[in-house]
Structure formats: structure tokens, C-alpha cells
C-alpha positions as CSV (number, residue, x, y, z in Angstrom):
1,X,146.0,123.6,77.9
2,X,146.7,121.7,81.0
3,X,147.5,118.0,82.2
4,X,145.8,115.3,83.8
5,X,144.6,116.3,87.3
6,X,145.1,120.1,87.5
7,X,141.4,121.0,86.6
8,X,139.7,122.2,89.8
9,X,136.1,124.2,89.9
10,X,137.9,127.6,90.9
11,X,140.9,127.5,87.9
12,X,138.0,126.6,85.4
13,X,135.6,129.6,86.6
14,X,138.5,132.0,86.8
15,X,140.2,130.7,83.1
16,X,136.4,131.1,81.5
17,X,135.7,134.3,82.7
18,X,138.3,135.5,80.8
19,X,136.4,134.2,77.4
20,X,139.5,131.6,76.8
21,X,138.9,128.0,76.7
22,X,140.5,124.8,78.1
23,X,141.7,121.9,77.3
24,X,142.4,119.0,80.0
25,X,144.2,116.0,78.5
26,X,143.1,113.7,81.1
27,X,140.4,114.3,84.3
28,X,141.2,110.7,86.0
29,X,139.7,111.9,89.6
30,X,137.6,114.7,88.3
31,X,134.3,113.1,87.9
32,X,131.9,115.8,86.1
33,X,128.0,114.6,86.0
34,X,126.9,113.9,82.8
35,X,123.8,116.1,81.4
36,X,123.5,115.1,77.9
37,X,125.2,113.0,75.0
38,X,125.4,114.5,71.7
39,X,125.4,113.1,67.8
40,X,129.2,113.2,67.6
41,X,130.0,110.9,71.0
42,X,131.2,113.8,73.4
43,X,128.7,114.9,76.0
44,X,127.8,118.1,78.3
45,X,128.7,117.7,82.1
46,X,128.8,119.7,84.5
47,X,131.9,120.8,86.9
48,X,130.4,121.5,90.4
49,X,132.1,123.1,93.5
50,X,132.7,121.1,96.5
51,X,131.4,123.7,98.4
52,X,127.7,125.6,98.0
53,X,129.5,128.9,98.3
54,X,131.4,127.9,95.4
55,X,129.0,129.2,92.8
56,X,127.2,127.4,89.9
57,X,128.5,124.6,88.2
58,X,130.5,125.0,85.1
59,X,129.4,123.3,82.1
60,X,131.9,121.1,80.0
61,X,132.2,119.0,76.9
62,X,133.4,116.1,77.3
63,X,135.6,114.2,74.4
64,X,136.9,110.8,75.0
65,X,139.6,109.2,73.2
């Protein structure tokens, strides 16, 4: 669990490679690219690096309240 404006590329690949998940309460800069809305209202995005080295994008879902 973290707050608003600590989610970076890096900490999500490196907290999901251990199997855990995360919870962000708020991503105000963090601007993921949206990939698909589901039935519920949330939405996959995807997380990418800001550099090419950085490795593939991280996939999220998205829940706004």
C-alpha cells in the first residue's frame, strides 16, 4: 500500500516480481495509457518506463473513486 505520487515503473516491477500486489491511493502525475474498460467501471492500463531500457510496461487496473 502506498500514497499518492510514490508509484514509479521500477518500484512496481520490483514489488510485482515478488507475486505481492499494490495499492496506490492516488496517481495524480502518473498518467498510465488506457488499454481497455471493463463491465464493472475500472480499466487495464499500462505503466511504461521512461526509458526503452526500462523493460516492458506493467499492466494495471485502474479503480476510480
Amino acid at each position: 500500500m502506498a500514497d499518492r505520487n510514490v508509484l514509479s515503473h521500477v518500484l512496481a516491477r520490483a514489488v510485482l516480481a515478488t507475486n505481492a500486489h499494490i495499492l496506490v491511493a492516488r496517481l495524480r502525475q502518473l498518467r498510465p495509457h488506457a488499454r481497455a474498460g471493463l463491465p464493472d467501471g475500472t480499466y487495464l492500463a499500462e505503466l511504461k518506463p521512461t526509458r526503452k531500457a526500462g523493460g516492458p510496461p506493467v499492466t494495471l487496473l485502474v479503480i476510480e473513486c
